[in-house]
N, C-alpha and C positions, 0 to 999 in steps of 0.2 A: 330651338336655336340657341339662345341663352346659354343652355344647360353645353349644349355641344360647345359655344364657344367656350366657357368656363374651364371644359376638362382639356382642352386645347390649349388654354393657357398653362394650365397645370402643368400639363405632359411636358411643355417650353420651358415651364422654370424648374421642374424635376429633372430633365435633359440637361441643363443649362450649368445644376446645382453637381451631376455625377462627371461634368467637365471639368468643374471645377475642384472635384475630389485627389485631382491629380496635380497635387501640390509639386511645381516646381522652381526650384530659386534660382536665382543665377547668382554671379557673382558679388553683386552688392547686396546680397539678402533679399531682392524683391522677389516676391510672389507673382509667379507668371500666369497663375491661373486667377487674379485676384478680378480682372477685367470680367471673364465670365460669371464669377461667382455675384460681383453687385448688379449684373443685369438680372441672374436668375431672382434676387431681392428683389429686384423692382416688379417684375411678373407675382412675385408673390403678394408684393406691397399693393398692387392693382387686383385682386383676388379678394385680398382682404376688405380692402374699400367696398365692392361692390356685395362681398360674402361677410360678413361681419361674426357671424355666428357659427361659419361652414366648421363644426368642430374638426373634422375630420382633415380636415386641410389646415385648420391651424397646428394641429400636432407633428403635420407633416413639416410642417415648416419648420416650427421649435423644435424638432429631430435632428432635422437638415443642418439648420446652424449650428444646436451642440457640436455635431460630428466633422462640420465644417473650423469653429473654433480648435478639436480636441488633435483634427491635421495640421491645425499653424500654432500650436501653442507650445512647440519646441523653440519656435525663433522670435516669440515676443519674450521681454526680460518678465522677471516674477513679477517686482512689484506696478507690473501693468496688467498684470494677469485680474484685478480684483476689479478694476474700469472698463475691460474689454467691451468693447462694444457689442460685438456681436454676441459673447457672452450674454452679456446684460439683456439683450434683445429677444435669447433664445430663454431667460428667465420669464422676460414677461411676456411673453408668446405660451409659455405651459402654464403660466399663472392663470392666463385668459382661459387655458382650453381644460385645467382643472375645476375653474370657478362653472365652467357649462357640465364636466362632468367628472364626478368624481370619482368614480368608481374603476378607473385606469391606473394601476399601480403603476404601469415604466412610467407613465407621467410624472406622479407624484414624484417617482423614483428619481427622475430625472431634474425635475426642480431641486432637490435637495443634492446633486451630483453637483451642480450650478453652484448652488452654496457653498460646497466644501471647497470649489475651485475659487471660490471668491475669499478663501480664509475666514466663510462666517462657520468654524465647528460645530458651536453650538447650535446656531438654528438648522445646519445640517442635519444635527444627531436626531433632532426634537422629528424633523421631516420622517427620516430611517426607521425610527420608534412606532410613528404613527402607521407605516407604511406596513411593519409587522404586526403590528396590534389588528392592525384593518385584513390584512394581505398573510399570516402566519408562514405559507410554505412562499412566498417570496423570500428568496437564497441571498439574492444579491445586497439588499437594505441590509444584513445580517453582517457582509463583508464590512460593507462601509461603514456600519458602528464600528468594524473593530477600524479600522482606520482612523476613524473619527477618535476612539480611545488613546488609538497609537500615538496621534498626536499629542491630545492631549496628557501621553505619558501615565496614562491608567492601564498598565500595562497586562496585568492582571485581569481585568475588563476585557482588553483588547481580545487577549489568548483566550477567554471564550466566546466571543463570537465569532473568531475565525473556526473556533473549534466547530460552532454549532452549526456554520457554513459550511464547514465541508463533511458537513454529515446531511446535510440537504442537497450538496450542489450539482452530485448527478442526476439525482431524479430532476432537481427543479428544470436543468439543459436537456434533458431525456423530453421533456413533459412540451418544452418549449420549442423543440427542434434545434440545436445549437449550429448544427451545420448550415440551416437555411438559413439563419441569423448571423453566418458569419464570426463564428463567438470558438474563439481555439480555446479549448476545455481543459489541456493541459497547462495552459500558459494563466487561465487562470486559478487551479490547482498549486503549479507552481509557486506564482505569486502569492497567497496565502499563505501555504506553508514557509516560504520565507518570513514572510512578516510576522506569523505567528512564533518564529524560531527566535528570531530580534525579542518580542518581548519576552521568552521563554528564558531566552538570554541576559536578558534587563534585570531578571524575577531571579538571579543566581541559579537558576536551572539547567544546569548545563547538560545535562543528561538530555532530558527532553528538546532541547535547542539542539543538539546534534543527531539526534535520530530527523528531527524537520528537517535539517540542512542536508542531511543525507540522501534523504526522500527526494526533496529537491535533484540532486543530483542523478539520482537513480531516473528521473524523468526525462533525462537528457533533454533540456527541451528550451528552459529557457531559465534566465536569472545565474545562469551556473558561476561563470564568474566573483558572485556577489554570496553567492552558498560555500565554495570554497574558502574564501576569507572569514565566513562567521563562525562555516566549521574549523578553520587552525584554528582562532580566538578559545572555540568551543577546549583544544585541544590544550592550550596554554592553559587557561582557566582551570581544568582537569590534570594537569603537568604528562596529557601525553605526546610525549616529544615524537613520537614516531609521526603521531598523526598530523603533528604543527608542521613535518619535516616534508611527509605524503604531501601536502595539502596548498 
């Protein structure tokens, strides 16, 4: 009976939490779905009391809320982005559910996604590192080093790990199922190749910055707006006026 009520609560705050997914604002910026999302909390806050150790239900949770923060985190301002609450919440929720088991890369993964959102880089990158040392064909830690670089403006850094990402990143989606997971392949594609194009651009490489912005483009898919402007730049930088004129 126990057991049955337990996954009954579950199913209620899992219900509670894909109600809540459908972030809508009205016109003072409140979050309409914010009512269901703190009751699904509570169902889980009363789970956890009772389950202390349920690993499997704590990762669900620390899931739930990243994914719950990363839909409202367009209309919080930055510099509250690093106190977020739920944030913070869904850090020590994987922290709990890493210390019971370690051997879960999107965990770890995901704690250190936490981090970078928090502006801590460094212990980001230290997380990402770990993640590939332990975890090799995990694609994704791969990305977010180079992110982590990009920030930090090691740009040169940066443009190899995205390199070595997208020389992992279909099998790793292949391997994973990416459609089940919801995970548009091109758009993260995309994304790379821009980013890797920025620093290729950064590094006076203009060559190779305009073949990624290219690419990008040829993918018709996403970021194009933002691949057109680095390719003019790409075009000025090279003095080809045609392509600044194209573009």
């Amino acid at each position: 009976y126990e057991l049955q009520r337990t996954q009954l609560l579950l199913t209620k705050a899992c219900l509670k939490f894909s109600i809540a997914r459908k972030v809508i604002v009205d016109s003072k910026g409140k979050d309409l779905a914010e009512e269901e999302f703190e009751e699904a909390e509570e169902e889980f806050d009363k789970l956890l009391r009772e389950n202390p150790n349920q690993v499997d239900m704590i990762k669900r949770y620390a899931t739930l809320m990243l994914q719950r923060f990363e839909m409202i985190k367009q209309t919080i301002p930055q510099d509250y982005i690093p106190e977020n609450r739920i944030l913070s919440k869904s850090f020590q929720l994987f922290s709990k559910y890493t210390s019971l088991n370690s051997e879960d890369p999107d965990a770890l993964y995901s704690g250190g996604v936490i981090q970078l959102y928090q502006g801590k880089t460094v212990q980001a990158s230290m997380v990402f590192e770990s993640v590939i040392k332990k975890f090799p064909e995990y694609a994704p830690a791969l990305h977010k080093l180079g992110e982590c670089a990009l920030i930090s403006k090691t740009y040169d850094l940066a443009a190899t790990y995205f390199s070595e990402f997208l020389t992992k990143a279909k099998e790793f989606y292949t391997i994973i199922d990416a459609k089940q997971h919801q995970i548009d392949i091109d758009f993260v594609l995309a994304d790379t190749m821009l980013k890797r194009g920025i620093c290729f651009y950064m590094m006076e490489d203009a060559d190779n910055a305009n073949t990624d912005f290219s690419d990008v483009i040829r993918l018709e898919h996403a970021h194009l707006d933002k691949a057109y402007m680095w390719r003019a730049r790409c075009g000025r930088k090279k003095s080809d006026w045609y392509r600044v004129i194209e573009d």
